[in-house]
C-alpha positions in Angstrom: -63.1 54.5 17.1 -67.0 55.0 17.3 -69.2 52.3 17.6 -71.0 51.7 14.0 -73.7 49.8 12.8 -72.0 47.0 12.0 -71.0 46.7 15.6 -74.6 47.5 16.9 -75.9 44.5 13.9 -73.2 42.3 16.0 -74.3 43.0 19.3 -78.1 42.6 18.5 -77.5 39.4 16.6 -75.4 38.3 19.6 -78.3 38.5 21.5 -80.9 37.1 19.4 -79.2 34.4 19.6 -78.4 33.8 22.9 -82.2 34.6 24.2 -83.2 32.1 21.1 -81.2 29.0 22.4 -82.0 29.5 25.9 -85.5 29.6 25.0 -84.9 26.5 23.1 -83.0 24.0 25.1 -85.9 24.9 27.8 -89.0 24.2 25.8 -91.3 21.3 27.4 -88.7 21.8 30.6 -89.0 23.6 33.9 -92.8 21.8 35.0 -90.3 20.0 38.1 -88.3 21.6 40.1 -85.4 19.4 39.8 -85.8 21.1 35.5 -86.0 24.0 36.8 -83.5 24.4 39.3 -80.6 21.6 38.4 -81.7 21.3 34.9 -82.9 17.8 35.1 -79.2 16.5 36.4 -78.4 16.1 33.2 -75.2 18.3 32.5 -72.3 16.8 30.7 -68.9 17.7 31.9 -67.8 19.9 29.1 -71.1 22.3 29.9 -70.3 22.4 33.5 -66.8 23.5 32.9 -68.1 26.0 30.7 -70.9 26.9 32.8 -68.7 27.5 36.3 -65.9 30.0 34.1 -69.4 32.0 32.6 -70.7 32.5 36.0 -67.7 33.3 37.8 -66.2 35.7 34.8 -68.2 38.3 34.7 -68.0 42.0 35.2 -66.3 41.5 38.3 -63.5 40.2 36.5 -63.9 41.8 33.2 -64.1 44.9 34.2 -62.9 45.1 38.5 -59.9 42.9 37.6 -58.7 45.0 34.8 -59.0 47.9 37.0 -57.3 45.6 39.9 -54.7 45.1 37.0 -54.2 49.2 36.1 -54.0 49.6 40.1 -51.7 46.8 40.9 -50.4 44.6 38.6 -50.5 40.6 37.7 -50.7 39.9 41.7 -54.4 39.9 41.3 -54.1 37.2 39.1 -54.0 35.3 42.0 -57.8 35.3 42.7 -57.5 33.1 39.7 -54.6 31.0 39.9 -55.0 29.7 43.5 -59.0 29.6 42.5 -57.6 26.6 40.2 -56.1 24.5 42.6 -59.1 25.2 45.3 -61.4 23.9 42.2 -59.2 20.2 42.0 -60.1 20.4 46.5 -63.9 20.8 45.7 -63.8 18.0 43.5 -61.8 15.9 45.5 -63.3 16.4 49.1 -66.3 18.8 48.5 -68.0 17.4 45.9 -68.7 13.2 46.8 -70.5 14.6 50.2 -72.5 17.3 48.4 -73.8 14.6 45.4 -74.0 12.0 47.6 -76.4 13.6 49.5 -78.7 14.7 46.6 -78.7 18.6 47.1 -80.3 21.4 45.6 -78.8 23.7 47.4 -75.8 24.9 49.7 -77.8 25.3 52.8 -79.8 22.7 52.3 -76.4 21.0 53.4 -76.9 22.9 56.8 -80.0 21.2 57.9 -79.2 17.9 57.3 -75.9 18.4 59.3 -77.1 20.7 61.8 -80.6 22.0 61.8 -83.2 23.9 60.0 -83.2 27.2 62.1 -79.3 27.3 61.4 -79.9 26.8 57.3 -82.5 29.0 57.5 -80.4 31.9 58.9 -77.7 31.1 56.2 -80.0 31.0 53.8 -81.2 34.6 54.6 -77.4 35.1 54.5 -76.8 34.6 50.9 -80.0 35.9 49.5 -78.9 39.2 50.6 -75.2 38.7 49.7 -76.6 37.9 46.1 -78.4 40.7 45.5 -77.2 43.6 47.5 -73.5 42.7 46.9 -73.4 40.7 44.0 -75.8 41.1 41.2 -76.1 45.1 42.3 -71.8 45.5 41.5 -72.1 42.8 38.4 -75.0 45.3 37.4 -73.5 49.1 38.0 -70.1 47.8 36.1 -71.9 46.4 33.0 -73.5 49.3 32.4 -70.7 51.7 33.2 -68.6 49.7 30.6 -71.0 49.8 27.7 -71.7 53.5 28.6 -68.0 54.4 28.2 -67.9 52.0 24.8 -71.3 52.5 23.0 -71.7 56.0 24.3 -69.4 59.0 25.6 -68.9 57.8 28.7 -70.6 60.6 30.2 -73.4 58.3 32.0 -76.1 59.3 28.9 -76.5 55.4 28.3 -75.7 54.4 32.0 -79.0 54.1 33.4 -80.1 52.6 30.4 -77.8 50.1 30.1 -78.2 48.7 33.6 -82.1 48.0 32.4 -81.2 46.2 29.4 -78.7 44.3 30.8 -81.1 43.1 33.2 -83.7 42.6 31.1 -81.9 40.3 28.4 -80.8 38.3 31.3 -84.5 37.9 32.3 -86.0 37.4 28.5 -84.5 33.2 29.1 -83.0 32.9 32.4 -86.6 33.3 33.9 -88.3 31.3 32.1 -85.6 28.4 31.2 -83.8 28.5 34.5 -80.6 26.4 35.2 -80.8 24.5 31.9 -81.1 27.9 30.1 -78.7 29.3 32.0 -75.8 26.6 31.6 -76.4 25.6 27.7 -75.9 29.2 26.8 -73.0 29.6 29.2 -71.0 27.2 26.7 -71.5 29.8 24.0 -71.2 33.1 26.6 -67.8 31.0 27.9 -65.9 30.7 24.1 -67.3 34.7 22.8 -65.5 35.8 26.4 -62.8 34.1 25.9 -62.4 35.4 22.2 -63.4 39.0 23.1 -60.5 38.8 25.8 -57.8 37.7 23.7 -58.8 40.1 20.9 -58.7 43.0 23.1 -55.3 42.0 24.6 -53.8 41.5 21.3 -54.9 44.5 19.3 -53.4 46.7 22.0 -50.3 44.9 22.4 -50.2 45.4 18.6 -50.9 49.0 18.6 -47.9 49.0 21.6 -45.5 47.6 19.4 -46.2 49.9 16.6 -47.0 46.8 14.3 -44.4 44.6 15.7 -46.2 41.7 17.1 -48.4 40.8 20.5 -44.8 39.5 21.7 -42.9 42.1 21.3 -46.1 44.0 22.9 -46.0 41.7 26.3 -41.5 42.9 25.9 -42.2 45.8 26.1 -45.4 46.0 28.9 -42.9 43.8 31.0 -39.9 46.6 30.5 -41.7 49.5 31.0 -43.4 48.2 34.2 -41.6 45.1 35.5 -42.8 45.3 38.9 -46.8 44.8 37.7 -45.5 41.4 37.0 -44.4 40.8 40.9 -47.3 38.1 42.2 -45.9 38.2 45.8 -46.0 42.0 47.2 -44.2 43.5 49.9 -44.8 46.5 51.9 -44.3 49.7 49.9 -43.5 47.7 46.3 -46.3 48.8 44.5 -48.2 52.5 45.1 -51.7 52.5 43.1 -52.2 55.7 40.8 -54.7 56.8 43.8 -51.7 56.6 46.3 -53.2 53.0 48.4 -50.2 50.9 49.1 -51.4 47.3 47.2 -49.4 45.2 50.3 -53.0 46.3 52.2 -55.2 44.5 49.1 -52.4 41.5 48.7 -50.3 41.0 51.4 -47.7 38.9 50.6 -47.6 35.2 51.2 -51.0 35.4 52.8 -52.3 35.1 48.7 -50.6 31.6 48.8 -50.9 30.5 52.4 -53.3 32.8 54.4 -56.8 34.7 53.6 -56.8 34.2 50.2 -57.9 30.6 51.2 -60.9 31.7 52.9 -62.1 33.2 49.9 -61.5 30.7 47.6 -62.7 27.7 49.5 -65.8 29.7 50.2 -67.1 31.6 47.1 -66.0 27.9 45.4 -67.0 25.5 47.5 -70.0 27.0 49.1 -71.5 29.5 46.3 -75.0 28.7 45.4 -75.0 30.0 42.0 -71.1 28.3 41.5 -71.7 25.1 43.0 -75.3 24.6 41.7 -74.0 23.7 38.1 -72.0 20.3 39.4 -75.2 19.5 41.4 -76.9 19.2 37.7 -74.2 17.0 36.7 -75.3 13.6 35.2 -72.7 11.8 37.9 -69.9 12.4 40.3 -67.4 11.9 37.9 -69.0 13.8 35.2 -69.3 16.7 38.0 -65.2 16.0 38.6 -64.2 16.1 35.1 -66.3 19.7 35.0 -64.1 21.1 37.5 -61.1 20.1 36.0 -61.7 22.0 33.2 -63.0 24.9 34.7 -58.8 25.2 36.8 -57.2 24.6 33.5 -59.4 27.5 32.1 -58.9 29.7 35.4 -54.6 29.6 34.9 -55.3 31.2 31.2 -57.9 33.9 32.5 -55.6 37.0 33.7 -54.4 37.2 30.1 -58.0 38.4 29.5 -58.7 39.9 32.4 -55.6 41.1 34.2 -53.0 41.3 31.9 -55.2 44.2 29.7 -55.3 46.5 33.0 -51.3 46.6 32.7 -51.3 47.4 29.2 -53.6 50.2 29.6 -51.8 51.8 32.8 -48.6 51.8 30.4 -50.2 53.5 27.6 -51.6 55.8 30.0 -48.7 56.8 32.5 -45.7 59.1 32.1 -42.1 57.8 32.0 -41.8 57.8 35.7 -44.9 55.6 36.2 -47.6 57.9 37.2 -50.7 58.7 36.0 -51.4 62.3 35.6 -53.6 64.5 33.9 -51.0 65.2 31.0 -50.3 61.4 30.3 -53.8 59.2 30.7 -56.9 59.8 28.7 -59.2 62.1 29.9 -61.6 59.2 30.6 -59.8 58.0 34.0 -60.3 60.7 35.8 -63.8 61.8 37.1 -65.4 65.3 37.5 -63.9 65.2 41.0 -60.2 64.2 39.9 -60.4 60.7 40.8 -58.4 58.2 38.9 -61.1 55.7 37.6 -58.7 52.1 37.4 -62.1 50.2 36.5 -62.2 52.3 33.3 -59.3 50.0 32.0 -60.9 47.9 29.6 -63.6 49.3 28.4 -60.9 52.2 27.3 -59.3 49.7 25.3 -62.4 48.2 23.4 -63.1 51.7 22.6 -59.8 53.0 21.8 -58.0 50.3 19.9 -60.8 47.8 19.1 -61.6 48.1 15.0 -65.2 48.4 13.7 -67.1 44.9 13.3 -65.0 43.6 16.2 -65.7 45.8 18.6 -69.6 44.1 18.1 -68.3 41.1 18.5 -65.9 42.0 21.9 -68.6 44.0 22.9 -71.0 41.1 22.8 -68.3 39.0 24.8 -68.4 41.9 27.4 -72.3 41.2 27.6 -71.7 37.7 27.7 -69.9 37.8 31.0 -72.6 40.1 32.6 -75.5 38.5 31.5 -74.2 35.2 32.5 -73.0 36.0 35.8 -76.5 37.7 36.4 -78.1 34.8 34.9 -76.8 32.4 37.4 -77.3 34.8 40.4 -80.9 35.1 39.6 -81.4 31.2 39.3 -79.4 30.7 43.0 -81.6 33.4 44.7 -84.5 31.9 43.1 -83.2 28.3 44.4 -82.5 29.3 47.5 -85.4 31.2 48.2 -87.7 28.4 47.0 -86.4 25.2 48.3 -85.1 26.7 51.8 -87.7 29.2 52.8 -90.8 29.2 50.8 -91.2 25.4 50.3 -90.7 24.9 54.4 -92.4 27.2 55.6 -95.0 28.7 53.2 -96.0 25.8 51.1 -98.1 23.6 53.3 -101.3 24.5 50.9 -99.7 24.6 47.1 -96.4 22.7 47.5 -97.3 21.6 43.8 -94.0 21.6 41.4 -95.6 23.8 38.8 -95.9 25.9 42.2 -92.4 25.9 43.2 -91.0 26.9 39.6 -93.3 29.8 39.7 -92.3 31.0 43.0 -88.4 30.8 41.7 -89.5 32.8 38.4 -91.3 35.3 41.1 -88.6 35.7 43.5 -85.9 35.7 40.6 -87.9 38.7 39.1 -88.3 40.9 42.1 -84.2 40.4 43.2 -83.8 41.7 39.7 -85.9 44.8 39.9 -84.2 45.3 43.4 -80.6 45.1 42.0 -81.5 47.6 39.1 -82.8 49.9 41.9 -79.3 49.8 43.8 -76.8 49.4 41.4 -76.3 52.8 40.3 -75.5 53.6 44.1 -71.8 52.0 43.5 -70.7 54.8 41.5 -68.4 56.5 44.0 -66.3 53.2 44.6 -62.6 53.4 43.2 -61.9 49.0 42.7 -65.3 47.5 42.6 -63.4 44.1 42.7 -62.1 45.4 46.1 -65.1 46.2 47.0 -66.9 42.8 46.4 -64.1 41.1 47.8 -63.9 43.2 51.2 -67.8 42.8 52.0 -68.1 39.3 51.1 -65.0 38.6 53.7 -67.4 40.1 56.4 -69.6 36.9 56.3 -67.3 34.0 54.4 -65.0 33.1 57.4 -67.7 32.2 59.7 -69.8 30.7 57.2 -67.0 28.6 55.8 -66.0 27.4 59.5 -69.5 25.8 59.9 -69.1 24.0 56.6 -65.3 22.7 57.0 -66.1 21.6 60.7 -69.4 20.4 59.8 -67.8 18.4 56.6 -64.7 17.0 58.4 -65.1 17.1 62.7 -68.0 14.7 63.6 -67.9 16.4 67.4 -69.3 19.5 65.8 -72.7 20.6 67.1 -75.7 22.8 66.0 -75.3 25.1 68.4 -71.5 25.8 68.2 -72.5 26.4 64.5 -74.9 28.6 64.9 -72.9 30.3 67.4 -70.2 30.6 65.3 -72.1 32.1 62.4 -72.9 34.9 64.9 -69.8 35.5 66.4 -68.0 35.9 63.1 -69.9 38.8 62.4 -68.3 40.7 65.5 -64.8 39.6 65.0 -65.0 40.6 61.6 -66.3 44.0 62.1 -63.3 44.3 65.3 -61.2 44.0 62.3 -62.7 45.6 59.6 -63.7 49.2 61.7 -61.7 48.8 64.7 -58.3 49.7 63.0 -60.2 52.5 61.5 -61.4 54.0 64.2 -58.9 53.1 67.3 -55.6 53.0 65.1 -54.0 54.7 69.0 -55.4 52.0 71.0 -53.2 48.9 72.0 -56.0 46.9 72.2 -56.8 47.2 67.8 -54.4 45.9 65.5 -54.7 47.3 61.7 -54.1 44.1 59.0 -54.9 43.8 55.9 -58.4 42.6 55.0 -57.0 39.3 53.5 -55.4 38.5 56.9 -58.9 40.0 58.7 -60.4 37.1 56.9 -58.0 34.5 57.8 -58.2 35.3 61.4 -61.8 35.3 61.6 -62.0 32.5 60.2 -59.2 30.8 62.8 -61.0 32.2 66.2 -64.4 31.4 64.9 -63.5 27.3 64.5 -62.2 28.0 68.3 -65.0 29.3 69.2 -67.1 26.5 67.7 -64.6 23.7 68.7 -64.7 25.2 72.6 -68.3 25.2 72.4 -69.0 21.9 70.7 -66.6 20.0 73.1 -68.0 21.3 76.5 -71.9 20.5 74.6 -71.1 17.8 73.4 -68.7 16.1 76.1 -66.7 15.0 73.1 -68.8 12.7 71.7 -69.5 12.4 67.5 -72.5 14.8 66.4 -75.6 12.1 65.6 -75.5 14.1 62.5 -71.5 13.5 61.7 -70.6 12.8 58.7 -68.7 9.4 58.5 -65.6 9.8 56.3 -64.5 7.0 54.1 -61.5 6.4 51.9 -64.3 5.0 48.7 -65.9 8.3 49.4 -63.2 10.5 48.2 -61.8 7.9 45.4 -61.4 10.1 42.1 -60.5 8.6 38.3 -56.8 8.5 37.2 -58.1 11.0 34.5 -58.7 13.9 37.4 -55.5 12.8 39.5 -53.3 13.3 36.4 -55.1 16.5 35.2 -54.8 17.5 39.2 -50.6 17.1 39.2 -50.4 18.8 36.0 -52.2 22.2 37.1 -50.2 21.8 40.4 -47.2 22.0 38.2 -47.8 25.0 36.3 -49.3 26.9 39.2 -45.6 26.3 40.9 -43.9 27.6 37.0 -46.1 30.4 37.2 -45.4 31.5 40.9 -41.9 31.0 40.1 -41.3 32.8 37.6 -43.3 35.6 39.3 -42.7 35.6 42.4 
């Protein structure tokens, strides 16, 4: 089905109005840094719930996932189902410490529990990660989806694409910041949401041949019952490119090992995640946020995973593989290369009608500009507050001054990120990809925080050794296996477990170091621990047991 001008009308109107409200719900704001950067602390609950899923759903998910889900199956629902009960742990433990103290930012966190040269380094850290990892991969997949949907998929629009994209996140993000950025979330959040379930269930309809979306997810589940298997073993499932996905999701380690590295960090320690319960009005209103936000996570894969599988049946021959005779000529590049991240957008185009398609398509947009959105405000935030304001504001430190740095330093990691995003397009699972060389940095970086949070012997320089020695021990085994698969000294795991180890021997490292520093003895800068601190409402304990409970349903009945 082409795309037609109703569905261009849609898409435009779509983003008339987006750029319209954020522009509004700004006005008269953004003179402080406080508006500018944590919207004035005045988000409600119900727009930080909203606001964490729009930032965290984006073309990652949309688009990686679905290809994740063509590849290998439900298992990589569990980046989302284990994100929902590491969401109820930042609210319980994460949370009080990181409101109490009045933050703006993640390493802002750092100096007051260690030191400015160590927050300073981190910060460095994630400005990077942001815009050479981050908003470069959100970027290049946007705009290889709306290429393959608005155009022929043949890269004419490509380039384009990755322009606009960018510059309709800039046109209110900009100049609103985080109080732009969140209010429109709550309308990004609901069109992604829509968009999802309207592209699932017009190609479980087509499936069915007019049967039902039920009798669709029968049939999906008949023809390729072990896509539906969340704990892998060795060999189980082969990817259409030939990778064994044990090596992507090993096992139990999704439920007890590396997957908890990743979650605890990109949730609990994210700049552009974290920053929206930092606006909240309260703690509590911050806690009810995140609650929301894991009860919305457990029904994501049917958006984002859960289409990959449909599309990998419709385009694989009877015994499961996908060949030049059974898919579309659309996943396979001019090389030969099965393209899995060419999922979705193949379904909008394919089985999408006209009108709707618009209306998905602006969803599509939703999640990128969102997600890009809220990386530029956290670079900007970052950059601002924990390296400009320190160290190069001694003459203007003025607030007017501050906000226009952050629009400054928001605008050049945007033109940056539009320069390098078009480099990804020889990468087979983007959302492999992103998770891979965040993993190099998030062990160490999340063993400073969870000793600095909860071991008061901790010390500055065990941190900011251990920040530097995870590095190393990541890259042993990251290249190492690679490289020395013969030697006896190089053992080849699975990235997942690469991360979990790291993240082990680095909080040796730093508890060695800080015990023979610090002869045992609490930090000065501890943090003291009390049972008030981490008292939550009955309202989040009761919403906590009941995602526990269908998280154990939903392993169970795929395990």
């Amino acid at each position: 089905m082409e795309f037609s001008w109703i569905d261009y009308a849609v898409f435009i109107l779509y983003g008339l109005v987006i750029i319209s409200i954020g522009l509004y719900v700004s006005r008269g704001k953004g003179q402080t840094s406080e508006d500018y950067f944590l919207a004035g602390k005045t988000l409600p609950w119900w727009a930080i719930g909203a606001s964490l899923i729009a930032a965290n759903i984006s073309a990652e998910q949309f688009i990686g996932m679905s290809g994740s889900g063509f590849a290998i199956g439900l298992a990589i629902a569990s980046y989302e189902w284990m994100a929902a009960l590491t969401l109820i742990i930042v609210g319980k433990f994460f949370l009080p410490i990181f409101i109490n103290k009045g933050l703006y930012t993640i390493p802002e966190f750092i100096e007051k529990r260690y030191s400015t040269n160590l927050k300073t380094i981190l910060a460095i850290f994630w400005i990077a990660l942001f815009i050479f990892v981050n908003l470069t991969s959100v970027l290049y997949l946007g705009a290889t989806a709306l290429d393959t949907i608005m155009g022929a998929g043949d890269g004419g629009l490509f380039y384009y694409s990755i322009i606009g994209l960018a510059l309709f996140a800039a046109a209110y993000s900009l100049y609103g910041g985080l109080s732009a950025v969140a209010w429109t979330d709550v309308i990004q959040v609901v069109l992604l949401v829509a968009g999802g379930l309207i592209t699932t269930g017009f190609a479980l309809h087509y499936l069915a041949e007019g049967d039902g979306i039920f009798a669709g997810i029968k049939m999906v589940y008949e023809r390729v019952p072990e896509k539906f298997s969340m704990i892998l073993s060795k060999g189980e499932i082969i990817t259409p490119d030939g990778r064994d996905a044990w090596w992507d999701l090993p096992g139990l380690a999704v439920i007890f090992g590396g997957m908890w590295v990743a979650n605890l960090y990109y949730w609990g320690f994210n700049q552009y995640i974290i920053q929206r319960t930092l606006a909240a009005k309260s703690l509590a209103e911050a806690q009810k946020g995140i609650v929301l936000a894991a009860f919305l996570k457990i029904i994501i894969p049917v958006i984002v995973v859960l289409p990959g599988i449909i599309a990998f049946v419709m385009n694989s021959d009877a015994a499961g593989n996908v060949t030049a005779a059974s898919a579309d000529p659309s996943f396979f590049s001019f090389t030969g290369r099965i393209i899995n991240d060419n999922a979705a957008p193949w379904l909008i185009t394919t089985f999408v009608p006209v009108g709707l398609k618009g209306l998905v398509l602006a969803a599509l947009a939703a999640a990128i500009v969102s997600s890009v959105a809220s990386m530029l405000n956290s670079t900007a935030t970052i950059f601002t507050m924990d390296i400009y304001k320190p160290f190069f504001a001694k003459k203007d430190g003025s607030e007017k001054n501050l906000v226009t740095v952050g629009r400054l330093s928001a605008s050049l990691a945007l033109v940056i990120a539009v320069i390098l995003a078009p480099q990804l397009q020889n990468l087979g699972q983007v959302f492999q990809y992103i998770q891979e060389y965040t993993g190099i940095v998030s062990p160490g970086i999340l063993a400073v925080f969870m000793m600095g949070l909860f071991w008061k012997k901790t010390t500055n320089n065990a941190a900011i050794w251990g920040v530097l020695i995870s590095i190393p021990i990541a890259a042993y085994f990251k290249v190492g296996p690679n490289d020395w698969s013969d030697s006896a000294f190089f053992v080849v795991l699975p990235f997942m477990n690469q991360m979990m180890w790291t993240w082990i021997l680095t909080m040796l490292v730093m508890v060695v170091i800080s015990l023979i520093e610090g002869k045992g003895q609490d930090h000065d800068k501890g943090i003291p621990l009390t049972k008030s601190l981490f008292s939550t409402t009955p309202a989040f304990n009761i919403s906590s047991i009941i995602i526990l409970l269908l998280l154990t349903v939903l392993y169970g009945l795929f395990w």
